[in-house]
Gaussian input, Z-matrix of N, CA and C with variables (Angstrom, degrees):
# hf/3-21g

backbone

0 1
 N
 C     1     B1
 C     2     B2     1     A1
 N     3     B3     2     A2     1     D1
 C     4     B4     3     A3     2     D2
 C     5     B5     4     A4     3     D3
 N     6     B6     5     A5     4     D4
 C     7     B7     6     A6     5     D5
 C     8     B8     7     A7     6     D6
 N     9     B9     8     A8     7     D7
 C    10    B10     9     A9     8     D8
 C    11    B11    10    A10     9     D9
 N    12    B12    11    A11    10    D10
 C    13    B13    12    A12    11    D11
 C    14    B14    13    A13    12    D12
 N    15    B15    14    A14    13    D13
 C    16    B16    15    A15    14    D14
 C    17    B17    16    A16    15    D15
 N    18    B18    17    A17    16    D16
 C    19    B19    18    A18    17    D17
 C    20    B20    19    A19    18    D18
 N    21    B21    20    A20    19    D19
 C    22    B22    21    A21    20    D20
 C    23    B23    22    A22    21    D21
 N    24    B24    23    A23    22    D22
 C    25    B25    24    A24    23    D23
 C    26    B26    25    A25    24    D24
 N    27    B27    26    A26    25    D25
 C    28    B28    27    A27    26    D26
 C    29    B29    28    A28    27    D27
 N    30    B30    29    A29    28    D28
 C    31    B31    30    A30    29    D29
 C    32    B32    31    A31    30    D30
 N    33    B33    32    A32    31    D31
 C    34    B34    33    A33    32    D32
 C    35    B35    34    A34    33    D33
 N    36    B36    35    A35    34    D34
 C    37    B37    36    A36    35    D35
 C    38    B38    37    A37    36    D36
 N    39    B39    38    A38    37    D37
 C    40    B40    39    A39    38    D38
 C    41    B41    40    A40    39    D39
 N    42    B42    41    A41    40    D40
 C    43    B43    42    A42    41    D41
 C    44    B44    43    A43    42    D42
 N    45    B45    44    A44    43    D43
 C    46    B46    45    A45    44    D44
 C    47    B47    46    A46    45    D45
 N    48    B48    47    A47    46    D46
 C    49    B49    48    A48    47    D47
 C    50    B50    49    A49    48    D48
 N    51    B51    50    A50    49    D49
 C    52    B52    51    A51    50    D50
 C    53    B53    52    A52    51    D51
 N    54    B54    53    A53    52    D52
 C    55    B55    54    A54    53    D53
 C    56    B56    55    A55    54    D54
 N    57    B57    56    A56    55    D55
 C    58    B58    57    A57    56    D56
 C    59    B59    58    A58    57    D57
 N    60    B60    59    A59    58    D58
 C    61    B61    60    A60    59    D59
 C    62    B62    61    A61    60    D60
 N    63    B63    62    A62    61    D61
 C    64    B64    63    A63    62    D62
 C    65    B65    64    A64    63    D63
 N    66    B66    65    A65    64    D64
 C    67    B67    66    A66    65    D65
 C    68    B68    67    A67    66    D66
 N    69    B69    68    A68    67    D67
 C    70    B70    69    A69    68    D68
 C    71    B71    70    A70    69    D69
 N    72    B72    71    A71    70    D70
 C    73    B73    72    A72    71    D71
 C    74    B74    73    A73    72    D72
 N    75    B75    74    A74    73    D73
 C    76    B76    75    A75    74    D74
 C    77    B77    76    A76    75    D75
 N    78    B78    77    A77    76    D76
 C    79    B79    78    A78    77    D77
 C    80    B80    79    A79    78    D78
 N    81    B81    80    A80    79    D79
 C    82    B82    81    A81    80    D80
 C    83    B83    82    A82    81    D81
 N    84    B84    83    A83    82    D82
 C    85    B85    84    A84    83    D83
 C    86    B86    85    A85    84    D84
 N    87    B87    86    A86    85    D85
 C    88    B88    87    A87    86    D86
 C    89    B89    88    A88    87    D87
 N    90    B90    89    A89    88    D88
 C    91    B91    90    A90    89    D89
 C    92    B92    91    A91    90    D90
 N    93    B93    92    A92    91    D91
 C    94    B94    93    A93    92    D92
 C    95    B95    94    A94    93    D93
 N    96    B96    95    A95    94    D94
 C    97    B97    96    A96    95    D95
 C    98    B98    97    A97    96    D96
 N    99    B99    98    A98    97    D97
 C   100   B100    99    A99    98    D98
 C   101   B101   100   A100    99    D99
 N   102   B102   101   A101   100   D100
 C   103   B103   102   A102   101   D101
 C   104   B104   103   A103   102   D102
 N   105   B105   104   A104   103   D103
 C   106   B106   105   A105   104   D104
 C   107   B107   106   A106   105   D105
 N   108   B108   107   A107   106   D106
 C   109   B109   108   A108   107   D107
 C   110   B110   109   A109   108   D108
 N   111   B111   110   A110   109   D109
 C   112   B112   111   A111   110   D110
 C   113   B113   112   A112   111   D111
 N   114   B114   113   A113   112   D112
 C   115   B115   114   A114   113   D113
 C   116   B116   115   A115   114   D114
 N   117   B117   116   A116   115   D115
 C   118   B118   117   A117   116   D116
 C   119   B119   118   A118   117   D117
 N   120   B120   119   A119   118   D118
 C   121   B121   120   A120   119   D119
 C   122   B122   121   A121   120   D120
 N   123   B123   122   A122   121   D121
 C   124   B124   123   A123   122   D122
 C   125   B125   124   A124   123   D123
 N   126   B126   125   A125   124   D124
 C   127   B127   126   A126   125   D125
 C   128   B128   127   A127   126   D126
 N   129   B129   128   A128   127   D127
 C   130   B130   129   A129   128   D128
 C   131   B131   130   A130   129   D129
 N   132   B132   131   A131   130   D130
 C   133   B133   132   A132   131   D131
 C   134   B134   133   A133   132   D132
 N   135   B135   134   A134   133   D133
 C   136   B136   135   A135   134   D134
 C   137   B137   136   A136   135   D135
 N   138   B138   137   A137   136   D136
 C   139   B139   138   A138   137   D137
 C   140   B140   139   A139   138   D138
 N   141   B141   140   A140   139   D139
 C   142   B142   141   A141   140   D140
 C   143   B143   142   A142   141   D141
 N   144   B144   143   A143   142   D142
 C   145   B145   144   A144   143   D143
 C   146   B146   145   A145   144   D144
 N   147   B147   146   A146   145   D145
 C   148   B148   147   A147   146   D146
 C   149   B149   148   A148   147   D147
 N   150   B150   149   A149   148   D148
 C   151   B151   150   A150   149   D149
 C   152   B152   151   A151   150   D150
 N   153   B153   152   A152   151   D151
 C   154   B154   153   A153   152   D152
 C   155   B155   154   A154   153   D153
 N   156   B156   155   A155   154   D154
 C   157   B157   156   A156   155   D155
 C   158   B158   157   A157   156   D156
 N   159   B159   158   A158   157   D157
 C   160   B160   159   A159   158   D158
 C   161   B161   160   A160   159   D159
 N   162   B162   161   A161   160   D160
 C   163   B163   162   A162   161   D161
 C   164   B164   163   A163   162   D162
 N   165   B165   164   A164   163   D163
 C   166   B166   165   A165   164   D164
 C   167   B167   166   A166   165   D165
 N   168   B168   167   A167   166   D166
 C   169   B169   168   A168   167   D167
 C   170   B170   169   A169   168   D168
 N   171   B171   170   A170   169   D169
 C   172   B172   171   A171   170   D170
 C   173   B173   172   A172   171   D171
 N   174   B174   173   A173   172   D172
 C   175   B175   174   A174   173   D173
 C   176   B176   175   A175   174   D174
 N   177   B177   176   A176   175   D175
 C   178   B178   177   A177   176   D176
 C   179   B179   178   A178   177   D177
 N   180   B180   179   A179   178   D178
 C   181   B181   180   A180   179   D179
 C   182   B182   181   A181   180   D180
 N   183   B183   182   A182   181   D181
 C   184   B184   183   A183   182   D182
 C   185   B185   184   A184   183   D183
 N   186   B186   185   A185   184   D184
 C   187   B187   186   A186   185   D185
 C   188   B188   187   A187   186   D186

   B1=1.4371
   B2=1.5236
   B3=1.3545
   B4=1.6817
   B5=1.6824
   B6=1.3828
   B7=2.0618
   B8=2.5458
   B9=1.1178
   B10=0.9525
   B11=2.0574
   B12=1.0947
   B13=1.2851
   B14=1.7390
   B15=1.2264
   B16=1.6241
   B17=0.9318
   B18=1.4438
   B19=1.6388
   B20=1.6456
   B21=1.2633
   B22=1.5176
   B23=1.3596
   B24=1.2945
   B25=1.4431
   B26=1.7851
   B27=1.6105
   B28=1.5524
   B29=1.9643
   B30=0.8197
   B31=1.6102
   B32=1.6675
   B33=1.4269
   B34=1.5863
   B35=1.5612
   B36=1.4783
   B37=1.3464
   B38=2.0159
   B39=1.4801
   B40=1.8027
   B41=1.8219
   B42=0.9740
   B43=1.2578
   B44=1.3070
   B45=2.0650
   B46=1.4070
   B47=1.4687
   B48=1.2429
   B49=1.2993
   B50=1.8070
   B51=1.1065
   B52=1.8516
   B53=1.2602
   B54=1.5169
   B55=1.0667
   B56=1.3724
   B57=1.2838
   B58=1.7463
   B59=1.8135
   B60=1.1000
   B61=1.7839
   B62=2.1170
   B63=1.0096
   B64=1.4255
   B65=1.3098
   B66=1.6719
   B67=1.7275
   B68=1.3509
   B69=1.6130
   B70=1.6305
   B71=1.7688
   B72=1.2685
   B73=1.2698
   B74=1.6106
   B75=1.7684
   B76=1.4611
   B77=1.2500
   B78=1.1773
   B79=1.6174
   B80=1.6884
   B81=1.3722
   B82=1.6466
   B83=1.2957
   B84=1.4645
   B85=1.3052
   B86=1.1775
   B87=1.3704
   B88=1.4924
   B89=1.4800
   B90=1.9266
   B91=1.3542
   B92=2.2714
   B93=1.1467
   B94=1.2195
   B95=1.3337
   B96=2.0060
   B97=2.0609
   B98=1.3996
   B99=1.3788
   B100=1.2131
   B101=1.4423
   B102=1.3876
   B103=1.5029
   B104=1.6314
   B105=1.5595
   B106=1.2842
   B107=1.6773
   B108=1.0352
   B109=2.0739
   B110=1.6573
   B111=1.7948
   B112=1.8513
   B113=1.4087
   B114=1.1383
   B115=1.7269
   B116=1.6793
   B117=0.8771
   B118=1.8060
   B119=1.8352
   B120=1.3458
   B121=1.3205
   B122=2.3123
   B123=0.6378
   B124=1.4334
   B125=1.6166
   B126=1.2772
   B127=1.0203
   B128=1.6468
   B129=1.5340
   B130=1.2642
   B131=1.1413
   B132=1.3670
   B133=1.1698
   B134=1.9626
   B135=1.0138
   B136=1.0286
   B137=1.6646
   B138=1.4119
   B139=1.2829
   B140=1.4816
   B141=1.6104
   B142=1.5359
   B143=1.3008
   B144=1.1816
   B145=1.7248
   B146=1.4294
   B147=1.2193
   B148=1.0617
   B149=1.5345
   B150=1.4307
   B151=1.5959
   B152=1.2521
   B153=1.5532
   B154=1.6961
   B155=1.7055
   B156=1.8225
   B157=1.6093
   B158=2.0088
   B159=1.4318
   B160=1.6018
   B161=1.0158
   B162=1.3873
   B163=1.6210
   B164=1.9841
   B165=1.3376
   B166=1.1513
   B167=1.1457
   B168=1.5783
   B169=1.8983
   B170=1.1909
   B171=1.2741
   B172=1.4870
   B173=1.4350
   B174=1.0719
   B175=1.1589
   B176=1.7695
   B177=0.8923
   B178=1.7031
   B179=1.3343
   B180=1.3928
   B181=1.5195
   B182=1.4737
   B183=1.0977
   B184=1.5668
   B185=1.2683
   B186=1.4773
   B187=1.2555
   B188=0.9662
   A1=108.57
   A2=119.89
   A3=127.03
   A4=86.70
   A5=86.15
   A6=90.69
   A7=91.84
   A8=93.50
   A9=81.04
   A10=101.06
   A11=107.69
   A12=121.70
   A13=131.27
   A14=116.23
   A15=114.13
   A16=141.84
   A17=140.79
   A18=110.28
   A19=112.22
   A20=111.02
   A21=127.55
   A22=87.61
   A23=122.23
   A24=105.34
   A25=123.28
   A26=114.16
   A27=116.75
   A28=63.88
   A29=161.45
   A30=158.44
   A31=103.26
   A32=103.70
   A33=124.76
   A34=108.09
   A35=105.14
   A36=98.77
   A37=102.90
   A38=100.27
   A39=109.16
   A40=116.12
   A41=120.81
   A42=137.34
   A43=144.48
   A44=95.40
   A45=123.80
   A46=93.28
   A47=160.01
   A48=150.68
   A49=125.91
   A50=101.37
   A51=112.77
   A52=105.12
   A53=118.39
   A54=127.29
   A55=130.47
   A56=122.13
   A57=127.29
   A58=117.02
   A59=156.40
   A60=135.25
   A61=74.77
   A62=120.93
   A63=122.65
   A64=141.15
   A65=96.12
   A66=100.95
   A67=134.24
   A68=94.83
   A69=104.05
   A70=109.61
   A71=105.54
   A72=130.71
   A73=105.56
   A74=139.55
   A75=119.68
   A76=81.87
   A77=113.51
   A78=147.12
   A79=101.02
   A80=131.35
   A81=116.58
   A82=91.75
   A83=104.24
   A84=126.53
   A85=132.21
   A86=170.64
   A87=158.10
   A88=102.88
   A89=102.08
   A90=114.03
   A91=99.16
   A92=116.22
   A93=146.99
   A94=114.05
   A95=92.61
   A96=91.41
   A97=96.06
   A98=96.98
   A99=131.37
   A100=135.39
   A101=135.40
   A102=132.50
   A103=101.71
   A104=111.29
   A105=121.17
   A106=96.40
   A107=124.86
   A108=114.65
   A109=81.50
   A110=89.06
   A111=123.87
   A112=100.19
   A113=114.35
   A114=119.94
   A115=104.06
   A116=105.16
   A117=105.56
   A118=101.34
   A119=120.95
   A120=159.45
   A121=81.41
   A122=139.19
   A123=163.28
   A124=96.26
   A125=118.70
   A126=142.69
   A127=130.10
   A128=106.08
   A129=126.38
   A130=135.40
   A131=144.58
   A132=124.82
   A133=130.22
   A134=134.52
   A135=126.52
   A136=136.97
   A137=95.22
   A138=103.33
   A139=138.01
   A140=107.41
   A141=127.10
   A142=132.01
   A143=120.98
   A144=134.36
   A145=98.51
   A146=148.61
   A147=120.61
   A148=113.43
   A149=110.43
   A150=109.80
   A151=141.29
   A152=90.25
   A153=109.10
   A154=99.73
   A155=99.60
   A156=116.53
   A157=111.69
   A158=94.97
   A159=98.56
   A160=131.54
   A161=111.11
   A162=110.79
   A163=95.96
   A164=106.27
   A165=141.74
   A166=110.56
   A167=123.99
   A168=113.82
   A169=84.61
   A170=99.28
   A171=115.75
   A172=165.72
   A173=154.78
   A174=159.33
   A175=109.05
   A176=139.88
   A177=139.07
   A178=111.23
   A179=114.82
   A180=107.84
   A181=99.16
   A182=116.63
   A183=120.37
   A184=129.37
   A185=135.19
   A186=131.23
   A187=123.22
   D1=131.93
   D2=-164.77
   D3=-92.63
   D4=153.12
   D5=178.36
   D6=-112.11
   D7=176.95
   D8=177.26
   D9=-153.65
   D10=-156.39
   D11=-177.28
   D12=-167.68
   D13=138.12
   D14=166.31
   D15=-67.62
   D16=109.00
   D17=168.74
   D18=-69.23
   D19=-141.72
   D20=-160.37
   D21=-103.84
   D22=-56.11
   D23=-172.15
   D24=-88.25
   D25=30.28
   D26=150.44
   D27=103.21
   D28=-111.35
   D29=-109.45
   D30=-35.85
   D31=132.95
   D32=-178.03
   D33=-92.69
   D34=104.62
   D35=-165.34
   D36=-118.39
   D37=107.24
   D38=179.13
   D39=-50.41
   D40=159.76
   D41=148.44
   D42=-26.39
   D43=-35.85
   D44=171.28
   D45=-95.51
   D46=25.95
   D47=-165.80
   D48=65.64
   D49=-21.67
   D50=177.62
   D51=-40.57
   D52=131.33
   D53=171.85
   D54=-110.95
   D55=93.49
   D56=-156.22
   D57=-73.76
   D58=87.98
   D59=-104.35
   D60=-116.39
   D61=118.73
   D62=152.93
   D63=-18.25
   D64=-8.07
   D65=148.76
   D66=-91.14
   D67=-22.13
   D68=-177.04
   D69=-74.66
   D70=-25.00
   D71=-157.23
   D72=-56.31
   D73=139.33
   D74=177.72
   D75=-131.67
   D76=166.05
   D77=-177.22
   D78=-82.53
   D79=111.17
   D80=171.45
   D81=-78.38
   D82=164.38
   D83=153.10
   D84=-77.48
   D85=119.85
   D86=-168.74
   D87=-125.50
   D88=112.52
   D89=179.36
   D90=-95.48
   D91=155.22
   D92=160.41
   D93=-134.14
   D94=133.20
   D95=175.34
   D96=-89.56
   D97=145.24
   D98=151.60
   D99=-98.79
   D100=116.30
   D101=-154.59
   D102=8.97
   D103=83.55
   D104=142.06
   D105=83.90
   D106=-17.30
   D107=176.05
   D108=-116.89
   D109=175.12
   D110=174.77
   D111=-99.42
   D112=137.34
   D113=179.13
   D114=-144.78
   D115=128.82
   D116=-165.63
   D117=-73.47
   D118=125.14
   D119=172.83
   D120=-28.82
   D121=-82.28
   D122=-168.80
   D123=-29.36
   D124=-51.16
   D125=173.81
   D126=-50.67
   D127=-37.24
   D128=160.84
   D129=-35.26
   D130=134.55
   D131=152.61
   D132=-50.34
   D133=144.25
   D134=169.29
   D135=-26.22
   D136=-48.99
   D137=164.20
   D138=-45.77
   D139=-61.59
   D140=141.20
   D141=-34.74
   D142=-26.47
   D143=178.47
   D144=-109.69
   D145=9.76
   D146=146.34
   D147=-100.34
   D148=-24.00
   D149=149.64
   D150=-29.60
   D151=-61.12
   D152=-174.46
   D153=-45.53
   D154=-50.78
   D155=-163.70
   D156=-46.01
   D157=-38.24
   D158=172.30
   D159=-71.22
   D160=-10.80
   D161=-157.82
   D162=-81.30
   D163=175.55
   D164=-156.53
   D165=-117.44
   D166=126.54
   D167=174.61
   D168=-86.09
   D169=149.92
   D170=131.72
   D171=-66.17
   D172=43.82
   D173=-83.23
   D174=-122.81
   D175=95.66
   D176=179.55
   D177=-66.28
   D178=132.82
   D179=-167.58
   D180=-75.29
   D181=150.62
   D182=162.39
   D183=-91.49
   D184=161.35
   D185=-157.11
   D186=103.49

């Protein structure tokens, strides 16, 4: 997974040097289920979205 960074003027700039310019750029969406459906994170009350923000992946060891 590439990490990346901002300049000052909003441009998404990768690891390998790529420079992504803040127009090309789109907003994802991020869904979480909620009792059993997906409901987009955005949607939340505040409270809940700063939750979501703490939580932790999980990761299963492999092997």
């Amino acid at each position: 997974m590439s990490s990346y960074r901002e300049d000052e003027r909003g441009n998404l700039i990768l690891d390998d040097g790529t420079v992504v310019p803040e127009a090309e750029r789109t907003k994802a969406e991020v869904y979480s289920r909620v009792v059993g459906y997906l409901r987009p994170v955005e949607q939340w009350n505040p409270g809940k979205q700063a939750e979501f923000s703490d939580r932790k992946a999980f990761r299963a060891p492999t092997g």
